[in-house]
N, C-alpha and C positions, 0 to 999 in steps of 0.2 A: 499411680499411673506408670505403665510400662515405655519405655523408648525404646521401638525398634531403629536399634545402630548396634554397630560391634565394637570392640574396643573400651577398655576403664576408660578413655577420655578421647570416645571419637569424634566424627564431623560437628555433631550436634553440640557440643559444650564449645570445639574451637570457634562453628559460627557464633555462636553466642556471646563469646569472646571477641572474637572483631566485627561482629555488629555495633559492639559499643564505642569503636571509635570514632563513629559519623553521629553521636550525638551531640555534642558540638560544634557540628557544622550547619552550615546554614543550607538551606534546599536546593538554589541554583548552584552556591559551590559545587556539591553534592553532583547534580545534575552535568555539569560541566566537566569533572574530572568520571564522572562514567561515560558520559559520551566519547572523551580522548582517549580510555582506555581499552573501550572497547574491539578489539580487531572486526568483528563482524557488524560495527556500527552503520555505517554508512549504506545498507544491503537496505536498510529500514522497509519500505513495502514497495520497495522497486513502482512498477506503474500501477497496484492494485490500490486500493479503498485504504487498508492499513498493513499493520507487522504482521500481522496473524494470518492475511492469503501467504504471506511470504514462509510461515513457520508452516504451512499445511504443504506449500510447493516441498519443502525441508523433507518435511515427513513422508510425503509421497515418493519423493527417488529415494531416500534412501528405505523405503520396505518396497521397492520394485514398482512404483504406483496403484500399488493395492485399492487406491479410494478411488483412481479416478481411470485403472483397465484391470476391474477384479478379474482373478484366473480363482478358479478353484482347486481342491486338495490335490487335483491331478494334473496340475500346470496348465491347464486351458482356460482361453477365455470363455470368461462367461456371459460377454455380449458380441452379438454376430455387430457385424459393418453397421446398422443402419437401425441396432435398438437402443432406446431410450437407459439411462442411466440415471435409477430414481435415488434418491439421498434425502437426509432429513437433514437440519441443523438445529437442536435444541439451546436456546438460551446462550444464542450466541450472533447477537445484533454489537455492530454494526452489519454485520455479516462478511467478514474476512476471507471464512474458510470458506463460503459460499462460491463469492466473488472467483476465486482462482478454481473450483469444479465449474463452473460453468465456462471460464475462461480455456479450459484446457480441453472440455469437452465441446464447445462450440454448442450450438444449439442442442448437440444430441444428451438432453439431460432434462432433469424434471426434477426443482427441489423444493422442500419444505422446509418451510422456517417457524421456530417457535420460540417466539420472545415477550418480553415488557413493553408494553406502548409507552412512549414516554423517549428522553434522554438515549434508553437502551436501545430503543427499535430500531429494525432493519431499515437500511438508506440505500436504497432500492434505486435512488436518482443517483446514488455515487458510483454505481457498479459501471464505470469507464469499461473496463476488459471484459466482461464475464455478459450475457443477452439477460439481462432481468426480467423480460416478460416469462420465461418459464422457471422462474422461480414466484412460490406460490406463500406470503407468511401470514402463519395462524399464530396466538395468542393465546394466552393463557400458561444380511450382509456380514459391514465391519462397522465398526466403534472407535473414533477419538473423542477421548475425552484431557478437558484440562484439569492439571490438581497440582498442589503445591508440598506441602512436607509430607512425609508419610514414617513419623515417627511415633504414631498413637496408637494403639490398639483398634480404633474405632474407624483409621483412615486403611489403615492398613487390611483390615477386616471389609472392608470395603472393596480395596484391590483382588484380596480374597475369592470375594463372591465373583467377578469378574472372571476370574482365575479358572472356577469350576463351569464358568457358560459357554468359555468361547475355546475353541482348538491352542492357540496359542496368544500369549498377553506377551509385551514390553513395555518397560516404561524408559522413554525416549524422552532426552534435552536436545529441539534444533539446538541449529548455531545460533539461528536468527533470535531466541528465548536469549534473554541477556545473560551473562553468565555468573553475575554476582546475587542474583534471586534466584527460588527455590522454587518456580516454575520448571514443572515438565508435563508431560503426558503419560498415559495408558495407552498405547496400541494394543486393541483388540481383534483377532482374524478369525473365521468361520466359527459362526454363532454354533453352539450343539442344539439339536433338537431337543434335548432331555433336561430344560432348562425352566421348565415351567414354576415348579415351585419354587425357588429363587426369585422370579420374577414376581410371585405371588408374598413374599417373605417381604422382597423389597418395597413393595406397596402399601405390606404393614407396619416395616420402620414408616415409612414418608407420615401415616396413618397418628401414629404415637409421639414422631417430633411435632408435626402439626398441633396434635391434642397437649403435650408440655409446654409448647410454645408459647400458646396464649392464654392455661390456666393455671398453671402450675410452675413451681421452680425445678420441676424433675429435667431430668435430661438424659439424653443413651450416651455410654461412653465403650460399649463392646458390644460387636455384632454377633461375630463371631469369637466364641471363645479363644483364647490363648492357646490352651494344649492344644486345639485343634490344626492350628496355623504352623504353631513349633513343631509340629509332631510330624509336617507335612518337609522334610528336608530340601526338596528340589525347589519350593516355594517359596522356605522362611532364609535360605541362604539365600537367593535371589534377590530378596528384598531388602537382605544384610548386605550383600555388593553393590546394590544400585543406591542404597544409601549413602555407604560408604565413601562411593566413585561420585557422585555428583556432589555431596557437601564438602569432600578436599577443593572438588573444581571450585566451589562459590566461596570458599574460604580463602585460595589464589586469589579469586580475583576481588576479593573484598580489600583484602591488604593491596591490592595493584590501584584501587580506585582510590587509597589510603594516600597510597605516595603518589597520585595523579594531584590530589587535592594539596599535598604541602608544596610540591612543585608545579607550579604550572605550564613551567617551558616543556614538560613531558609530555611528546604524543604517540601513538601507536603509528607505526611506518609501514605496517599491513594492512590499512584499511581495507585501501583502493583494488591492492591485488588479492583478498581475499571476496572481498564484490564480483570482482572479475572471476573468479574460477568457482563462485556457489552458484551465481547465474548460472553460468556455463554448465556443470555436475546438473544442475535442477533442471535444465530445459528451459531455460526464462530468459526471453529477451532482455539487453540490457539497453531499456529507453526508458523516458523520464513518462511520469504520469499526463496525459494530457485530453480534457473530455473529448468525449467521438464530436465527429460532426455533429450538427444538425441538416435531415434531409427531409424534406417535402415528403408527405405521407404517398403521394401518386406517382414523383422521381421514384425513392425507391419500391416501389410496385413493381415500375417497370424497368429496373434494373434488374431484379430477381428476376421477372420474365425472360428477359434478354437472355441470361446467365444459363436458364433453362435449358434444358435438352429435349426435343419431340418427346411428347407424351401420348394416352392412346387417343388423344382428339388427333394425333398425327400435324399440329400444326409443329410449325419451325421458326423460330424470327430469324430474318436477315437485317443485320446493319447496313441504315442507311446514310448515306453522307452527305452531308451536311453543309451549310457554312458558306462563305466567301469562297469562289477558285482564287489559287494565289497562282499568279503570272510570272513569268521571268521576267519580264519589263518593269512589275511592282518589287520583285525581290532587288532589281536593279536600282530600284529610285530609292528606296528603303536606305540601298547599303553604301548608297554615293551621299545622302541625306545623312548617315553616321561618319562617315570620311569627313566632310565640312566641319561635323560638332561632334564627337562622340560623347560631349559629355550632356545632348542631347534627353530629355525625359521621353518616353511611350506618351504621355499627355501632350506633351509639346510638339513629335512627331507628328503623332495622331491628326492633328490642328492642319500642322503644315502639310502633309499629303494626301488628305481627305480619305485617312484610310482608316477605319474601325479600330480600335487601340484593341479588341482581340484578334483582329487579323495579327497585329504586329508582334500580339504575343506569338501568335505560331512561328513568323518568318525569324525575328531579330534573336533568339536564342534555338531554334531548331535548325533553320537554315545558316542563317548567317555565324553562328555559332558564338553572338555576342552577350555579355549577360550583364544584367543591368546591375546596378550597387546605390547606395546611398550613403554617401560620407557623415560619420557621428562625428561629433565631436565631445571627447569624455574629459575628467579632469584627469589628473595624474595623481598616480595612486601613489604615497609614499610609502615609504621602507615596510613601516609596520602597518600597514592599513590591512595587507593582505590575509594577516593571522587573525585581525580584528575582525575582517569580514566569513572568516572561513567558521571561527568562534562563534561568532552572530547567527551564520545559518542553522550549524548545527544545534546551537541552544533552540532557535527559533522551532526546528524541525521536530527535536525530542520534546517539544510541549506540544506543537498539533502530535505528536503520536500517543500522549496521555489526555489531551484534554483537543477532540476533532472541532471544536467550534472557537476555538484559540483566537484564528483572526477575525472574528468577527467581534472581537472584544478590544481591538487596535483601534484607536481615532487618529488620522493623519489629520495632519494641520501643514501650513506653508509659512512656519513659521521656525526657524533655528533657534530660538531660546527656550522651545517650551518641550520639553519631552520625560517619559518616565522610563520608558525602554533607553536603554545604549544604545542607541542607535549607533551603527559605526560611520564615518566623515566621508564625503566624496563617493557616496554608494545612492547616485539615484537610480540605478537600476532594481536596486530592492524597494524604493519606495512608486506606491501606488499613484503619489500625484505624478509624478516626473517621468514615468514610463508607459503610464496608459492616461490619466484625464487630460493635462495639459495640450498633448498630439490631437485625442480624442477630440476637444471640445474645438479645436483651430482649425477643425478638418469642418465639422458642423458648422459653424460661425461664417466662415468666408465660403461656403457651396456660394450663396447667391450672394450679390451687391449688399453691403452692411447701410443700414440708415442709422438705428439705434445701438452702440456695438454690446451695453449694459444687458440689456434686454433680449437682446440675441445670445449673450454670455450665458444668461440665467435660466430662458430658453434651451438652450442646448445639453445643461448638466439635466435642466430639470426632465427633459425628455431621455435621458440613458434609460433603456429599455434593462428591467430587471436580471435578463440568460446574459448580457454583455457585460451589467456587475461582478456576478457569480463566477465568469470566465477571470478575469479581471485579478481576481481574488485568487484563485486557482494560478493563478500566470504566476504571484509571490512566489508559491510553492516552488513552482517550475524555475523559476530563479535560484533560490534557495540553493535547491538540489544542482543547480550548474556551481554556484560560487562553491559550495564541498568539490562538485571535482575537479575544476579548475585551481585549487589550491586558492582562489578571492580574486583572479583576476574580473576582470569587466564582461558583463554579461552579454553579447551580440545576439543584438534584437534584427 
């Protein structure tokens, strides 16, 4: 078997060489000192589904957003203002790269999806940023595709074919792709028309692995011959640089993850500012994940309406208003009723001057320009708690990033002796019962006069309506990702 690399002893023999020093270690070590060595760690899938809308946002500024405002050979776009942008995503659930096209194009888009039912399929309920109803998945332009080494004649020969379909190929490592694995992509741009037999060739490998697969021990190991690849200079050096240049990079950082794992007080000091300025290069808001609302199917109806502009029915909506008149005489009792107490609730208010607690949301912070607060009271975090909790997220956060159904394998208990996670000390904001059920279930329990308090207790968990779980659950996340950039301080609910 041939290895396309350059060099008596280049990238390919050095990986191979310090790959073997992490056989020894154990998985979370492992995990934990790539996490700290990573400078592009913390970027992880910003507010999208996972890492992968984050590595397509990557991909997209830097080839000028070819996926998601193609221009053609002659620098124009190739969609007016108000046409649809059709995409496919083949065998590529959760749906990632989906998630961030739809996301950047807002409803003007239309995509397919083809994936495995099962484990792999599209999660079509997690698409927070991106409009899921016009994305469409089935079962069973340009081109990215994922691949990983490309040191075999058979992978390579693969790139090959790619090579002769489309105007121009690269293969691209985002930042967001970790830099100690042998993940990268193929950027493909304007398919050629004179591609037909390739495509016809390609359907007869699929045709012949299929038929080896499951009768035979045979197997393809070259698609396209050798001389034909080598012979091709502008192509086979190409292939020899991008070798080259990405396996010195995963050979860095393999030895970086080396001495992250003997040392542990080692951490990378660019996380934070390298977060900050890929967002910023990418076009990506920097805010935490958080599911949409939920809105009444008829609100937003006529919201959309509202928004409208005269159409040829030539109607027009005028807002109308609404609500309580708010008086100078009520702004007045209002703000002499805070002078007395200001430490005063909007419930307590409400009571005492017979006045709608949403009137008073408008006057006491619009008008009076006071704004309400609610005093925590937290523990005190000691010296070291802080790296313990920054530790904790992060390990927490790179396991939902390999395994998305992660907390839903967590059992909380209200109990300090009994745990198998680390949990780190004096972090009830990471935990589930202490920052959403206990609040939760006191709020339910004392609405009306208590008789039974047992039964009303039991009552109340057993009534948590399923979307206010799920939120719940999501809220950890959202914690998580604060204690990273907080450095572990306390999380303000």
């Amino acid at each position: 078997m041939s290895v396309v690399c350059g060099g008596k002893r280049g990238p390919f023999s050095a990986m191979t060489v310090s790959m073997s020093v992490f056989d020894e270690l154990e998985p979370d070590e492992m995990r934990r000192a790539r996490t700290r060595s990573n400078p592009f760690e913390t970027i992880r899938g910003a507010f999208f589904l996972n890492r992968a809308a984050m590595k397509m946002a990557n991909m997209d500024k830097v080839f000028d957003f070819m996926f998601t405002r193609p221009k053609d050979e002659n620098d124009e776009e190739v969609l007016g203002p108000d046409d649809l942008l059709y995409f496919a995503d083949v065998c590529a659930g959760p749906g990632g790269f989906s998630e961030y096209v739809l996301w950047r194009r807002s409803w003007k888009a239309k995509g397919f999806g083809f994936t495995l039912k099962g484990e792999n399929d599209f999660r079509l309920q997690d698409f927070y940023a991106g409009p899921c109803e016009t994305f469409e998945p089935h079962y069973g332009g340009h081109f990215v595709c994922k691949l990983f080494d490309l040191f075999t004649p058979f992978s390579v020969g693969l790139v090959y074919l790619m090579y002769k379909s489309f105007r121009k190929i690269s293969i691209h490592k985002p930042n967001t792709s970790r830099p100690a694995n042998s993940e990268r992509y193929i950027i493909c741009k304007w398919k050629r028309k004179d591609c037909d037999s390739i495509a016809d060739y390609m359907y007869h490998i699929n045709e012949l692995l299929w038929k080896y697969g499951t009768t035979t021990d045979q197997d393809i190991v070259e698609i396209v011959p050798l001389e034909i690849m080598t012979s091709d200079d502008n192509f086979y050096n190409y292939i020899i640089q991008s070798n080259n240049s990405l396996g010195e990079r995963q050979v860095v950082n393999l030895v970086k993850i080396a001495a992250f794992c003997r040392d542990t007080n080692l951490t990378e000091p660019q996380q934070a500012e390298m977060k900050r300025q890929c967002l910023s290069y990418w076009e990506i808001p920097d805010k935490l994940r958080t599911a949409p609302p939920r809105v009444a199917p008829d609100a937003k109806c006529d919201e959309i309406l509202k928004k409208s502009k005269s159409g040829t029915s030539g109607l027009v909506f005028k807002k109308h208003g609404g609500g309580r008149r708010i008086s100078d005489k009520m702004i007045a009792n209002v703000q002499a009723a805070y002078e007395r107490n200001p430490h005063k609730s909007l419930r307590r208010a409400s009571w005492e001057l017979q006045i709608p607690k949403s009137t008073l949301q408008r006057i006491v912070p619009k008008r009076l320009k006071l704004y309400t607060y609610q005093v925590q009271l937290m523990q005190r975090l000691e010296p070291d708690d802080k790296p313990k909790q920054v530790e904790f997220a992060n390990t927490m956060l790179d396991r939902l990033g390999t395994d998305p159904d992660f907390m839903s394998k967590i059992f909380f208990l209200d109990e300090a002796t009994f745990h198998v996670q680390d949990w780190p000390p004096r972090s009830p904001d990471l935990t589930l019962l202490n920052f959403f059920l206990w609040s939760y279930v006191k709020d339910k329990v004392y609405a009306t006069p208590v008789r039974d308090l047992r039964e009303r207790i039991v009552e109340a968990i057993e009534s948590i309506p399923k979307d206010v779980l799920q939120r719940a659950w999501q809220e950890i996340v959202h914690h998580l990702d604060i204690v990273t950039m907080t450095a572990g301080a306390h999380v303000e609910i």
